[in-house]
C-alpha positions, 0 to 999 in steps of 0.5 A: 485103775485110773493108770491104767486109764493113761493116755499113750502120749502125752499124758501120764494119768487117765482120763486125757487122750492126746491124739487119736493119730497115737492109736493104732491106725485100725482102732483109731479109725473105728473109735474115734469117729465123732458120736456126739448125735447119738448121745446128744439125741439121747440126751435130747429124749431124756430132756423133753420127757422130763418136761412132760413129767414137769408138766404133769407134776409141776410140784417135782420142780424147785425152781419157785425157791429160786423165783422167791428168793429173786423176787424177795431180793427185787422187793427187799424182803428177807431172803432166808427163812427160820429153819433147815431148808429153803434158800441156801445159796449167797445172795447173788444166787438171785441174780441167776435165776433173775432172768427166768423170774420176768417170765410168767409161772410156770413158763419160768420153770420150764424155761430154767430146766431147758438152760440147764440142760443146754448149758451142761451139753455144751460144758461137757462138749468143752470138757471132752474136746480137752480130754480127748483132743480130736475124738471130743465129739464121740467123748462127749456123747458118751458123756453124755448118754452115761450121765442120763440116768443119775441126771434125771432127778436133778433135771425134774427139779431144776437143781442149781447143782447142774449149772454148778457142774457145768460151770466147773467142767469148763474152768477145768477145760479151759485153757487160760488160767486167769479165765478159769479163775473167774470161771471158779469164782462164778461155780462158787456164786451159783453154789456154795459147795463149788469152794471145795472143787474150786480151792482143790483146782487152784491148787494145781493151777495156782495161776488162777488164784488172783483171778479167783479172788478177783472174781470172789470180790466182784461176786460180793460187790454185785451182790451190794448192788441194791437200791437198799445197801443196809438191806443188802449187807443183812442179806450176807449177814443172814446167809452165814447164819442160815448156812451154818445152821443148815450144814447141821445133820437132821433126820432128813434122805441124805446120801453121804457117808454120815448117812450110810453110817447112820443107818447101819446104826454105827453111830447116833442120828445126830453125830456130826462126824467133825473129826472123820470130815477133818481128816477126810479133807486134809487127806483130800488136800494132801491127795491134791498136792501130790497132783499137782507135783507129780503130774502135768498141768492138765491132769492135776487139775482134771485129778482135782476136780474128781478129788473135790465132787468126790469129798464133796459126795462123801462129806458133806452132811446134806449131799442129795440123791441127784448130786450124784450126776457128778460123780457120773459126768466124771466116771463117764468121762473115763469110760469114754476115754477107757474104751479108746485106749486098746486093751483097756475094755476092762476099765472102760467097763468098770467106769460105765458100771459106776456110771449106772450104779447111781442111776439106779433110781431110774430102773424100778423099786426092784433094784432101787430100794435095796440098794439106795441107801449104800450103792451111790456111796459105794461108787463113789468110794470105789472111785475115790479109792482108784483116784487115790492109789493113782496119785499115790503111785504116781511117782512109780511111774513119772520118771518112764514119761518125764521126756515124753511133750505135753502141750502147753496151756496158755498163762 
């Protein structure tokens, strides 16, 4: 599917346009018309209501997580508490939410939500302007209204996982690869889960490996930076230890694969599934080099940035309900792009029904409940499988665009 995807020129795989002058004249006049209002009002709409509702129910927000653990940090007091939940981020994890911890509660809250809203509008504005050179305007309203529905629980909460995202799609977009290293290495200090699309983008762009590392070492030593260091260096040493226990499966709402199985009773409640998650990864690193060998710069790493969300939708064993705004941010993006390609409505509207598969929280119990525990999962899997095949059968058809220019992306 995601062939079909293809740009005209120069690209050999979805999701990127070259330039709308490549379309036929009539169609690229009508389609590619810059819409970013619609979709950013939309947004907008959908920001403001969300802070109503916080306000009316502040105990939806869990951004007071993120406000203790910055406040343990200032007073030296233990960052990771006994159990499954609670802080489950490094110990620089604190200095991001720090800013927002001077403010008065709940100001705070309200504040952070309206950051991570603004910081993933301009994250994806980024990214569609490299998809769709020319038309990133009208790619990225379409973005961003596809997204609204699987974004909402993510927003109320004030889940770190849409800055993680933002920070992705702009080292995925940026075009200097050294930057986009350090880019990585910030997605990976804001969340942990971000190593895996990260590692997965280095392997196409192998350029930003150095400053990825770069980026990891300073990460670590600003998180040293304390007036206490043996109280900095028990934080690290209690993160492994509360990582490690947290990754463990409980009987909580999860909505990965493991889950999925486990409520259709093929396997037991406490099953880790360490050797389907061994393969998964290795099928997905193997899937990832096949990117990048077979396909320009551009669209490898764009290729392993699905790869990496997707694994980690699937895989990993506490994969929350909201997570899922990846998937649709990414889909989304090939349902704009789809809809500008003439002849490919047919996709573009397969991708938008993705999009609002897993949104389906938004639309009432009627469809929610007999659908939660498998539609979000599904998605994802459609859209893995499609991602799959197109890099599998890549090589089928590399050989028709080999002479075909592709942009050059500064070093």
């Amino acid at each position: 599917m995601l062939k079909r995807f293809a740009s005209l020129q120069p690209l050999q795989l979805p999701l990127c346009l070259s330039d709308p002058d490549t379309l036929d004249p009539p169609v690229a006049a009508d389609r590619t018309t810059p819409r970013l209002g619609l979709g950013l009002w939309l947004w907008a709409m959908m920001t403001a209501v969300i802070s109503i509702i916080a306000v009316i129910q502040p105990h939806r927000c869990i951004s007071w997580i993120y406000r203790q653990a910055a406040e343990a940090w200032a007073t030296a007091s233990p960052l990771y508490a006994p159990g499954l939940h609670g802080f489950l981020y490094f110990p620089t994890g604190t200095l991001v939410y720090g800013p927002f911890a001077l403010l008065p509660q709940p100001l705070d809250s309200h504040a952070w939500r309206l950051f991570l809203s603004a910081s993933l509008v301009l994250a994806v504005r980024r990214y569609a302007n490299m998809l769709a050179p020319g038309a990133g305007a009208a790619v990225a309203g379409m973005i961003l209204a596809l997204a609204i529905p699987a974004a909402v629980i993510d927003l109320l909460r004030g889940q770190m996982t849409l800055l993680m995202a933002a920070i992705l799609l702009v080292a995925a977009a940026d075009g200097n690869h050294r930057r986009a290293g350090f880019w990585l290495a910030l997605a990976v200090f804001v969340k942990p889960l971000a190593l895996v699309p990260a590692m997965l983008i280095i392997v196409a762009l192998p350029a930003a490996g150095p400053s990825f590392a770069a980026g990891l070492l300073i990460g670590v030593a600003a998180g040293m930076l304390h007036p206490h260091p043996d109280y900095a260096m028990a934080q690290w040493v209690a993160m492994i230890d509360k990582l490690r226990f947290a990754a463990a499966p409980d009987s909580g709402t999860w909505f990965d694969i493991g889950a999925l199985l486990k409520r259709l009773g093929l396997i037991g409640p406490t099953e880790p599934l360490f050797g389907l998650r061994l393969v998964a990864a290795l099928s997905t690193l193997i899937l990832a080099l096949l990117a990048a060998r077979r396909f320009d710069t551009r669209t490898a790493v764009v290729c392993c940035l699905h790869l990496g969300c997707c694994y980690l939708l699937l895989w990993n064993p506490r994969v929350e309900e909201g997570s899922y705004v990846m998937l649709a941010l990414l889909v989304g993006s090939q349902a704009a792009v789809a809809i500008r390609i003439p002849g490919h409505e047919r996709q573009a509207l397969l991708a938008m029904c993705l999009c609002l598969a897993v949104g389906t929280h938004m639309y009432g119990d009627w469809i929610y409940r007999p659908t939660a525990s498998w539609i979000k999962q599904a998605a994802a899997l459609i859209h893995l499988t499609a991602l799959s095949w197109s890099i599998l059968a890549g090589g089928l058809f590399r050989r028709s665009l080999q002479n075909i220019h592709s942009p050059s992306i500064q070093n």
